[in-house]
MDTraj code that builds the backbone (N, CA, C; nanometers):
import mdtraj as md
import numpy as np

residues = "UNK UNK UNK UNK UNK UNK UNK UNK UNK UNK UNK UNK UNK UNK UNK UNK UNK UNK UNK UNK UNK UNK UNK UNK UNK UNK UNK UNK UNK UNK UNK UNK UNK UNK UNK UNK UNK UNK UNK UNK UNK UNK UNK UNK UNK UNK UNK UNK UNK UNK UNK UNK UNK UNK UNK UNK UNK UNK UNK UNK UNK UNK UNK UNK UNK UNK UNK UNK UNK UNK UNK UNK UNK UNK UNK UNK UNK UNK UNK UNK UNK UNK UNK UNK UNK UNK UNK UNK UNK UNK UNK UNK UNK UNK UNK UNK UNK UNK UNK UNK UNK UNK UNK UNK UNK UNK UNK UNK UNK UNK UNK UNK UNK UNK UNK UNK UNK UNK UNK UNK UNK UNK UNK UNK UNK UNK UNK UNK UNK UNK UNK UNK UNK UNK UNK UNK UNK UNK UNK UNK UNK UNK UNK UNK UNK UNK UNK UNK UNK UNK UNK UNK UNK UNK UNK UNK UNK UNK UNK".split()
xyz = np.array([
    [-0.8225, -5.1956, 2.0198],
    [-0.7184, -5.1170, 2.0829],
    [-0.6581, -5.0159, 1.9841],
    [-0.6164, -5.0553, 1.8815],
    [-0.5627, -4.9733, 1.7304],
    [-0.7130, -4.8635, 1.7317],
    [-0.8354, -4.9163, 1.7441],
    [-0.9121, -4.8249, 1.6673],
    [-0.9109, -4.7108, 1.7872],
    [-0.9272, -4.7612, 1.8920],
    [-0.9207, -4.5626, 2.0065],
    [-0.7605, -4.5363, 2.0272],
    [-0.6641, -4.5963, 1.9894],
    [-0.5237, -4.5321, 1.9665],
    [-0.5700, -4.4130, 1.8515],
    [-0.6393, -4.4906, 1.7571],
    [-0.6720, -4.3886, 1.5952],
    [-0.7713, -4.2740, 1.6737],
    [-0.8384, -4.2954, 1.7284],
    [-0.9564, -4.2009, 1.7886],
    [-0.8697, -4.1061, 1.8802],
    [-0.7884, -4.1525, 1.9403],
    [-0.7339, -4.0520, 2.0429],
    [-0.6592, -3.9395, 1.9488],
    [-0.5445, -4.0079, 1.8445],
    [-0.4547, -3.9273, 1.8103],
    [-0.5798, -3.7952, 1.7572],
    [-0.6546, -3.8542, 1.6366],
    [-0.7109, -3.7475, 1.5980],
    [-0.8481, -3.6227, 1.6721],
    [-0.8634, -3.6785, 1.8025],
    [-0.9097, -3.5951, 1.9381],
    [-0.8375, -3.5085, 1.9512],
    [-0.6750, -3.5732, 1.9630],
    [-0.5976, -3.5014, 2.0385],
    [-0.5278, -3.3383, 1.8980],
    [-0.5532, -3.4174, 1.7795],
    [-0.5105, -3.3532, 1.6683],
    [-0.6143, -3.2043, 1.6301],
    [-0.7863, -3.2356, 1.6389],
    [-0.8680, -3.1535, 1.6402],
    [-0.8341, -3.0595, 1.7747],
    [-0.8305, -3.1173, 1.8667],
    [-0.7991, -3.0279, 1.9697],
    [-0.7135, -2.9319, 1.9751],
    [-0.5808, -2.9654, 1.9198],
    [-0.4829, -2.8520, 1.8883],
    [-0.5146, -2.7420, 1.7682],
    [-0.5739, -2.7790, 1.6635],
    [-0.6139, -2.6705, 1.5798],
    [-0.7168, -2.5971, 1.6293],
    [-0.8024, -2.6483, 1.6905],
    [-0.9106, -2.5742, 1.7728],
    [-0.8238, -2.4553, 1.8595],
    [-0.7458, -2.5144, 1.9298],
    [-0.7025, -2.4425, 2.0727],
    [-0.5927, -2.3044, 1.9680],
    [-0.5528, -2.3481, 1.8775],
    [-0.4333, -2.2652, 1.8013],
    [-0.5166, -2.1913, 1.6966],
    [-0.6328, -2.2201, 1.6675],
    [-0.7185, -2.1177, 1.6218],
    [-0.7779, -2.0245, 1.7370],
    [-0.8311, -2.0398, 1.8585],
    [-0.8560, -1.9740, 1.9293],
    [-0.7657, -1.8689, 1.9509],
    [-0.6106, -1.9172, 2.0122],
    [-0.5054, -1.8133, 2.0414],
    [-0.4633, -1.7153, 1.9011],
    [-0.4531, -1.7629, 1.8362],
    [-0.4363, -1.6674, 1.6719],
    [-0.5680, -1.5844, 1.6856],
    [-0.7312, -1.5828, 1.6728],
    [-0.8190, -1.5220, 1.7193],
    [-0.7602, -1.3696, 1.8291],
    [-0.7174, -1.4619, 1.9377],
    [-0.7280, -1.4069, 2.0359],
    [-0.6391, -1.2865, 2.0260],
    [-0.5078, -1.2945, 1.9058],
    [-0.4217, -1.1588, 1.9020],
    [-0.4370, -1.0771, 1.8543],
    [-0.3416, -0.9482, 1.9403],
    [-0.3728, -0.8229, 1.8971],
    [-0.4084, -0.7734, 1.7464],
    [-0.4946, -0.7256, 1.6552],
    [-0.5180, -0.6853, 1.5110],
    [-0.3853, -0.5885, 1.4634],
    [-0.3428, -0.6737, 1.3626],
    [-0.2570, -0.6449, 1.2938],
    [-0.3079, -0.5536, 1.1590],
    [-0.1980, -0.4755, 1.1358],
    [-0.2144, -0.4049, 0.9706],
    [-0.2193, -0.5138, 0.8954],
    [-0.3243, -0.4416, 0.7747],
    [-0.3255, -0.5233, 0.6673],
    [-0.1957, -0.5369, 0.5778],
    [-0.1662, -0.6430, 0.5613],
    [-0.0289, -0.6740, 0.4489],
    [-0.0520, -0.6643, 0.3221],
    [0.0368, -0.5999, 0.2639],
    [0.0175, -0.5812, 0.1120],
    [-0.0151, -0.7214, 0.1004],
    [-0.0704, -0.7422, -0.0387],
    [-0.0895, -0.8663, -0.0854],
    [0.0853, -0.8945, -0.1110],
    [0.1021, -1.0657, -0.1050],
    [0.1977, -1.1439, -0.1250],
    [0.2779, -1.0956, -0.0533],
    [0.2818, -1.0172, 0.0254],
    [0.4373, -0.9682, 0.1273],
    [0.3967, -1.1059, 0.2886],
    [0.5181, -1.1679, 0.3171],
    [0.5365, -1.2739, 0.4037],
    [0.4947, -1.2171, 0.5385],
    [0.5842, -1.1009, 0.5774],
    [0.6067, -1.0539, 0.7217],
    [0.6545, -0.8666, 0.6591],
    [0.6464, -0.8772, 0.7605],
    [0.7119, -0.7222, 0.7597],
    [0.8526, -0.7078, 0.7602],
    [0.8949, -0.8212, 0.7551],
    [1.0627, -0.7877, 0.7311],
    [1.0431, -0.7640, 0.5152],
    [0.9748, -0.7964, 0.4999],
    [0.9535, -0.8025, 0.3518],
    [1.0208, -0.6460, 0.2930],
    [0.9825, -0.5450, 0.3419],
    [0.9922, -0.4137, 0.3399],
    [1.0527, -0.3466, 0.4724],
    [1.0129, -0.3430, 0.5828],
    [1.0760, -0.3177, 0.6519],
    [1.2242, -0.3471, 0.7385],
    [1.2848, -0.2306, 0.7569],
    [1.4458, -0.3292, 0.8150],
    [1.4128, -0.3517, 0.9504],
    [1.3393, -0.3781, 1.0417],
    [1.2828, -0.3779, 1.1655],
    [1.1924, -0.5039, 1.1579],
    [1.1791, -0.5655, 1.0404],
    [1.0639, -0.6773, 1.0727],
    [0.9572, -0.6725, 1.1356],
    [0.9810, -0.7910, 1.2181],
    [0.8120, -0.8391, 1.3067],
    [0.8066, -0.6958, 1.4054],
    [0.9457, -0.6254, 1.4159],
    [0.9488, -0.5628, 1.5405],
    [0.9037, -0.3792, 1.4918],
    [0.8695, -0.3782, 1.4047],
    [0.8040, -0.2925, 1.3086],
    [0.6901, -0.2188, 1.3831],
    [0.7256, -0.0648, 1.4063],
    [0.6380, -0.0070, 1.5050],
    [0.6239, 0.1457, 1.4531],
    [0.6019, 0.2285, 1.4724],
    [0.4828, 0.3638, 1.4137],
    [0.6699, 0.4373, 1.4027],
    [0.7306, 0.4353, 1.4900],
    [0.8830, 0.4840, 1.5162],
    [0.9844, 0.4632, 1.3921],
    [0.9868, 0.3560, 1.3614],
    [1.0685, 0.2821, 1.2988],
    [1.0183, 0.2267, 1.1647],
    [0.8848, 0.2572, 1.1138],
    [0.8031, 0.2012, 0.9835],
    [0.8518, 0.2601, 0.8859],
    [0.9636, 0.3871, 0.8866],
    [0.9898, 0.4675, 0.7321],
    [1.1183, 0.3848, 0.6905],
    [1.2059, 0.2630, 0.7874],
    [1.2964, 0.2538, 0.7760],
    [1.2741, 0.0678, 0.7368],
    [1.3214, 0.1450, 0.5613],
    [1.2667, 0.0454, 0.4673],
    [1.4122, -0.0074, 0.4166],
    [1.3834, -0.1709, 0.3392],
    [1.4945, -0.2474, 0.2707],
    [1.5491, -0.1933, 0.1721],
    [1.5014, -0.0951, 0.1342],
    [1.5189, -0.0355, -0.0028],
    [1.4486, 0.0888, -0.0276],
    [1.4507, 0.1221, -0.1648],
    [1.3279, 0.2612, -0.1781],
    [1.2016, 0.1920, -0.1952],
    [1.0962, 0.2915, -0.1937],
    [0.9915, 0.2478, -0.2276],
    [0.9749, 0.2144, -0.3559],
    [1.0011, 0.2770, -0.4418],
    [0.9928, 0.2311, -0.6064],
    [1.0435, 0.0899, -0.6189],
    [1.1741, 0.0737, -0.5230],
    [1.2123, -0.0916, -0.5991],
    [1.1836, -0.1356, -0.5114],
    [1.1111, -0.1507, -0.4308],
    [0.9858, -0.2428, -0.2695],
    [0.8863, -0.2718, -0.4197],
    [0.7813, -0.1820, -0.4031],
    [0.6785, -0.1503, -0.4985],
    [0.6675, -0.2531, -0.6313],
    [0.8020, -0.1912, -0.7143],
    [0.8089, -0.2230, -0.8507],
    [0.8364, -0.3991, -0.8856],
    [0.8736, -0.4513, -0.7336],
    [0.8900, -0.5526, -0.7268],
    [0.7841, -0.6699, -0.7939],
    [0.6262, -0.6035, -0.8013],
    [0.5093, -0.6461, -0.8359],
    [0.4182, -0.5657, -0.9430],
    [0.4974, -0.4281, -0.9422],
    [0.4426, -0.3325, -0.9913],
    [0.5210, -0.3072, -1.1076],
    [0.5956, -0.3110, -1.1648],
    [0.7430, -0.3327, -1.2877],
    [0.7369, -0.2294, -1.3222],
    [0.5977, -0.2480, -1.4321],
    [0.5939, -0.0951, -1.5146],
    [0.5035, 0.0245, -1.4537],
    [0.4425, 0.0158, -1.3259],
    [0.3894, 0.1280, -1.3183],
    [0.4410, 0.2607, -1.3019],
    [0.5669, 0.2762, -1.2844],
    [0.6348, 0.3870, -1.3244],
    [0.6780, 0.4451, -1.4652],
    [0.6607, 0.3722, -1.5636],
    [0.6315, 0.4217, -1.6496],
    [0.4761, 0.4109, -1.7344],
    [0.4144, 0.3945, -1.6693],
    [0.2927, 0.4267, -1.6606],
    [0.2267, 0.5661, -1.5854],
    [0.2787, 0.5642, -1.5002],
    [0.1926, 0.6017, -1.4031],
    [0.2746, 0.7732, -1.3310],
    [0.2632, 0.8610, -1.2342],
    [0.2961, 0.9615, -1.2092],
    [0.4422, 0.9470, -1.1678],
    [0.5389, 0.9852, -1.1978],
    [0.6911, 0.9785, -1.1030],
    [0.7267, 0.9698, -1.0082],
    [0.7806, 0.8878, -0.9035],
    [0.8106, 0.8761, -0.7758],
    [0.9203, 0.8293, -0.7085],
    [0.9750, 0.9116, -0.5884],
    [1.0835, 0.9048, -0.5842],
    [1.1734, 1.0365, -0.5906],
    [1.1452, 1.1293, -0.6199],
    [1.1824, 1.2833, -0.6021],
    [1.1386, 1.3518, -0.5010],
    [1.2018, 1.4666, -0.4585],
    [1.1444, 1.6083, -0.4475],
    [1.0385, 1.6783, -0.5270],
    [0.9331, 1.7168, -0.4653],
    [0.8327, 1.8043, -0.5346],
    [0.8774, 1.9423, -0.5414],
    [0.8652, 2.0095, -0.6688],
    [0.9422, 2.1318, -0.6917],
    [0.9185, 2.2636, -0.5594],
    [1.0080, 2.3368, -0.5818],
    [0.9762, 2.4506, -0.4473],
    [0.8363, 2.5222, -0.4750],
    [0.7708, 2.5228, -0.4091],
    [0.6887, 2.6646, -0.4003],
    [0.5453, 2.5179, -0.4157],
    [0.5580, 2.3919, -0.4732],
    [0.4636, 2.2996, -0.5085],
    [0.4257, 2.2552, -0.3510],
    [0.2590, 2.3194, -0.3602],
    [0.1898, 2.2870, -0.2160],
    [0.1613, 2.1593, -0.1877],
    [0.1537, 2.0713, -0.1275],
    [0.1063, 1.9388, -0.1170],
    [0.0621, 1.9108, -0.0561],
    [-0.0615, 1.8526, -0.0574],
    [-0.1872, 1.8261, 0.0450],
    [-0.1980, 1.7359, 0.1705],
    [-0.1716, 1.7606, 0.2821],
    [-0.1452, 1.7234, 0.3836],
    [-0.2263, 1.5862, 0.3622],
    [-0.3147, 1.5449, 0.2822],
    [-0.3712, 1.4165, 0.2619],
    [-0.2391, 1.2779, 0.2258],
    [-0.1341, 1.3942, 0.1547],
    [-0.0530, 1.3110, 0.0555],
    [0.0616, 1.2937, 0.1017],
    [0.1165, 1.2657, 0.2036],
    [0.2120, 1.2970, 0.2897],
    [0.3464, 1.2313, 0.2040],
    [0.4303, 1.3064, 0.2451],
    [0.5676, 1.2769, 0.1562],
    [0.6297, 1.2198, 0.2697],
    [0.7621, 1.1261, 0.2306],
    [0.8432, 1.0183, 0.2891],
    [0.9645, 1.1064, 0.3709],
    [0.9924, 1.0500, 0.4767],
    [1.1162, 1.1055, 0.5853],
    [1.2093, 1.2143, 0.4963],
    [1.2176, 1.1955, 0.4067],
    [1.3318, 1.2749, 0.3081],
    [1.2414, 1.3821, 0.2177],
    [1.1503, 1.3823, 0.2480],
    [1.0618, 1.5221, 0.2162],
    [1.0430, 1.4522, 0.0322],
    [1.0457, 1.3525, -0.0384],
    [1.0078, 1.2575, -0.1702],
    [0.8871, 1.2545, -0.1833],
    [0.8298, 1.2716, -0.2481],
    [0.7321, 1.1742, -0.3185],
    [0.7129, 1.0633, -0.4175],
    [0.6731, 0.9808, -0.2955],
    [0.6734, 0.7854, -0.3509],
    [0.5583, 0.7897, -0.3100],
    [0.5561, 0.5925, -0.3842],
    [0.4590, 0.5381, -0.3850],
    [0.3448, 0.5597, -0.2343],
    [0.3879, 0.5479, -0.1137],
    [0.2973, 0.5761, -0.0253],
    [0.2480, 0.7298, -0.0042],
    [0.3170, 0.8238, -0.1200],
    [0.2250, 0.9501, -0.0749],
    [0.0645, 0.9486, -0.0794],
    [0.0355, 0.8657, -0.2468],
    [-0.0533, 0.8523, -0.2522],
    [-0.1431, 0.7302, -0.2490],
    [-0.0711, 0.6388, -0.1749],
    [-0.1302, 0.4941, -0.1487],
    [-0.1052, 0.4257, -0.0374],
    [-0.1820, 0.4150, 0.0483],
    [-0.1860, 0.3525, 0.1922],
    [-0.1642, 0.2040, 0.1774],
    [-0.0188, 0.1874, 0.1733],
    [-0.0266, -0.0295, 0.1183],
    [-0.0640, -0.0423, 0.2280],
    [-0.1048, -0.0236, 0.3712],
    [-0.1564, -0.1170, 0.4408],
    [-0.3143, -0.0910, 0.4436],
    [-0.4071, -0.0153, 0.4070],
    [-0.5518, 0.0259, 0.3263],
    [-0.5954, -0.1290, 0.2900],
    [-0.7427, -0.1143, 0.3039],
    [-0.7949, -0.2078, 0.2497],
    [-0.9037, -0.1134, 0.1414],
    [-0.8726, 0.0081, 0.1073],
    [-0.9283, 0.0790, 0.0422],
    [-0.9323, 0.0768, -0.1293],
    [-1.0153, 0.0584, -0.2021],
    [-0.9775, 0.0512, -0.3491],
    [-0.8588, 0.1026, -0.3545],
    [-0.7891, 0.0622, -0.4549],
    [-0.6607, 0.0676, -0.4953],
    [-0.5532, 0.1361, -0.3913],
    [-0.5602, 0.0865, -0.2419],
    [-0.4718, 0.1725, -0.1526],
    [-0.4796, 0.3241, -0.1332],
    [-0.5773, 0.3813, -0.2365],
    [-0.5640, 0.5349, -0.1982],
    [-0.6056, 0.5881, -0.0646],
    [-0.4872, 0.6790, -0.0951],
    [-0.5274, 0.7947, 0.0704],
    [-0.6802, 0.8658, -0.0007],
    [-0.7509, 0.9379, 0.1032],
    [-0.7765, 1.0218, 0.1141],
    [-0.9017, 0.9961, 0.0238],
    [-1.0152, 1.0835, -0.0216],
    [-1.1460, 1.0407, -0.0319],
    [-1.1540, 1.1271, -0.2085],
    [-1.0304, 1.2007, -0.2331],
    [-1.0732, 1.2387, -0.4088],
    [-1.0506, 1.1323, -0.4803],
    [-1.0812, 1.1324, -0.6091],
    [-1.0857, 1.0285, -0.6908],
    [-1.1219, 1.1271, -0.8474],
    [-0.9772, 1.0719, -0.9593],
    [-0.9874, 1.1353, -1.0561],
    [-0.8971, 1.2881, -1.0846],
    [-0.9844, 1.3750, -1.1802],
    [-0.9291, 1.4972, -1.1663],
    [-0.8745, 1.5497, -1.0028],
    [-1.0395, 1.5377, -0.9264],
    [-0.9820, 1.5695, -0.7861],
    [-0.8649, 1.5586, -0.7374],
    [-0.8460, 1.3973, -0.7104],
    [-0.6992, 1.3895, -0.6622],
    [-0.6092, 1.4042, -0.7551],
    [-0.5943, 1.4542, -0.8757],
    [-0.4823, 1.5370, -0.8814],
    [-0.4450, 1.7217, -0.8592],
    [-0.5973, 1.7604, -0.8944],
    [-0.5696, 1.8938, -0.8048],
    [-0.5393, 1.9202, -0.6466],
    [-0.5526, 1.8023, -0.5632],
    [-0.4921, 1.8251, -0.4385],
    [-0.3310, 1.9233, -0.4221],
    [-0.2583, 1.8386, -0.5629],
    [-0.1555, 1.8834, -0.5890],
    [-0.0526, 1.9616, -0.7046],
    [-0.1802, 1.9460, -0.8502],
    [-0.1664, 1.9873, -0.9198],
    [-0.2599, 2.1049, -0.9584],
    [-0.2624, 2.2157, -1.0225],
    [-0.3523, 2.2673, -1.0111],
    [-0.4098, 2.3060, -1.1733],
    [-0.5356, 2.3922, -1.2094],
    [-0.6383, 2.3379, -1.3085],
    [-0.5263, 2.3147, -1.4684],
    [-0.4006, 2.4621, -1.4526],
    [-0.3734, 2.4784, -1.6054],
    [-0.2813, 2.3448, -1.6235],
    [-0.2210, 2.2175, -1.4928],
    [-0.1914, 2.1057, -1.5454],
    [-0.2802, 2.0289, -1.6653],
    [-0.3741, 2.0101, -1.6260],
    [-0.4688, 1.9518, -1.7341],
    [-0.4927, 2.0809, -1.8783],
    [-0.5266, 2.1895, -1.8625],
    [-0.5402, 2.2305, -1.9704],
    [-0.4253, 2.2839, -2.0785],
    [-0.2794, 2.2606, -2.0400],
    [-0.1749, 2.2390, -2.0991],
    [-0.1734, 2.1111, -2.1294],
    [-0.2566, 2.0018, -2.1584],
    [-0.2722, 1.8412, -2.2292],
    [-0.3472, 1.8519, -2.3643],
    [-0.2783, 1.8428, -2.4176],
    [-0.3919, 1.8120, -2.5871],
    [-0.4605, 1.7034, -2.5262],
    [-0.4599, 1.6106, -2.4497],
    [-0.5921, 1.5454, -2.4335],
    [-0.6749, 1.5934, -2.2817],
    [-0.6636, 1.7377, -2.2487],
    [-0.7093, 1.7132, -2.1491],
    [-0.7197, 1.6521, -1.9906],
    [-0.6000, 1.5861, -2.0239],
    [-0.5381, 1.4585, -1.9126],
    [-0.6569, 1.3832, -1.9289],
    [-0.7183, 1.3276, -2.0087],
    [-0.7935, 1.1914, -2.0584],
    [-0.6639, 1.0543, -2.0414],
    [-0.5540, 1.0693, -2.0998],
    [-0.4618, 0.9893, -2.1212],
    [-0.4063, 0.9691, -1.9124],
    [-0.3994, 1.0532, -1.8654],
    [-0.3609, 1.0558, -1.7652],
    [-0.4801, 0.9671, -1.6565],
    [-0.5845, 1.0167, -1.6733],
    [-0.6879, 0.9307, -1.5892],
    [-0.6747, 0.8010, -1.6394],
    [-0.6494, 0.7637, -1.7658],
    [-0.6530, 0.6294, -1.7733],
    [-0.5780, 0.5329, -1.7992],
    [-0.4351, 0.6085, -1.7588],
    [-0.3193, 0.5038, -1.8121],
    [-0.2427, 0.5868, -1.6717],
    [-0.2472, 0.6970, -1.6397],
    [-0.1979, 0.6834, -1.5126],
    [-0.1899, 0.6531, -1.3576],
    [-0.3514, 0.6178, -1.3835],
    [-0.3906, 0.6036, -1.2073],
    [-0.5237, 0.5161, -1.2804],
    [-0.4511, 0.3814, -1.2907],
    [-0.5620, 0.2668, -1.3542],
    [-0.6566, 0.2530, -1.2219],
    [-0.7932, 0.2359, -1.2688],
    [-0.8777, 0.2207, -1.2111],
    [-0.9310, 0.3286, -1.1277],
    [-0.9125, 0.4347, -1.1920],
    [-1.0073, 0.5481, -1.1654],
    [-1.0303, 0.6131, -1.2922],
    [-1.1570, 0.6114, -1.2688],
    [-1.2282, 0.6576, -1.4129],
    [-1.3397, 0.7652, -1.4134],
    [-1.2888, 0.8802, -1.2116],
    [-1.3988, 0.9830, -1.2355],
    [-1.3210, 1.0875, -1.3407],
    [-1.4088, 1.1524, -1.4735],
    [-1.2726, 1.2759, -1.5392],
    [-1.3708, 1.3800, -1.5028],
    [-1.4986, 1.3721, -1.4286],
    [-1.5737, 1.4601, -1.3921],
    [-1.4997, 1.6236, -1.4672],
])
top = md.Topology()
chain = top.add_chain()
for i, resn in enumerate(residues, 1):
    res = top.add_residue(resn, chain, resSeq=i)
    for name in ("N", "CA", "C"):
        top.add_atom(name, md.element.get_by_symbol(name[0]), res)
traj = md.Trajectory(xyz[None], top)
């Protein structure tokens, strides 16, 4: 009698993970989550209820969302968090934040499953002439060598 009491519970136990894997299956495809972020209330002030309308309207800035995991890549890495100077064209690839800034998502899609979150298909010098143009690099005693590789880790075209 004990042993199909034991048989039932765990019938009845497989059955529910079965049936609750099916329905999880069965829902609508969600954006990818940054790594380690819980829910979308993580960043967003809208949470679960987080929709194309309401996605710029964040807990904070992006730098201290970001830096939360990211510490030093601002001083590493390109400045963000400003205005891009007047007359500075910017490549409709790189889209700047509700307040006309450039942050971290101009040039990184956190919900991408794309190497390193980048928008858009340059890589290297390229993507920085989207927005910078050639005499940035040749005003560098190194060329922006230092820049490909301490500012945008893990790209290593200097083509």
């Amino acid at each position: 009698m004990q042993r199909a009491y034991k048989l039932g519970v765990a019938a009845f136990a497989a059955l529910a993970v079965l049936g609750f894997g099916a329905w999880l299956y069965a829902q609508e495809p969600q954006l990818a989550l940054h790594p380690f972020n819980e829910s979308c209330g993580g960043c967003h002030l809208a949470g679960i209820d987080t929709v194309a309308g309401n996605a710029a309207m964040l807990i904070a800035s992006q730098e201290q969302l970001c830096g939360r995991c990211h510490a030093n890549t601002l001083q590493m890495s390109h400045p963000s968090g400003f205005t891009p100077p007047h007359g500075r064209t910017i490549s409709a690839d790189y889209p700047l934040d509700w307040k006309g800034d450039l942050t971290c998502s101009t040039c990184h899609e956190v919900h991408s499953d794309l190497p390193a979150k980048l928008r858009g298909t340059a890589t290297g010098r390229d993507m920085c002439l989207a927005c910078h143009d050639q005499a940035f690099f040749d005003n560098m005693r190194d060329g922006g060598t230092s820049v490909m590789q301490l500012g945008h880790l893990g790209i290593s075209n200097l083509q």
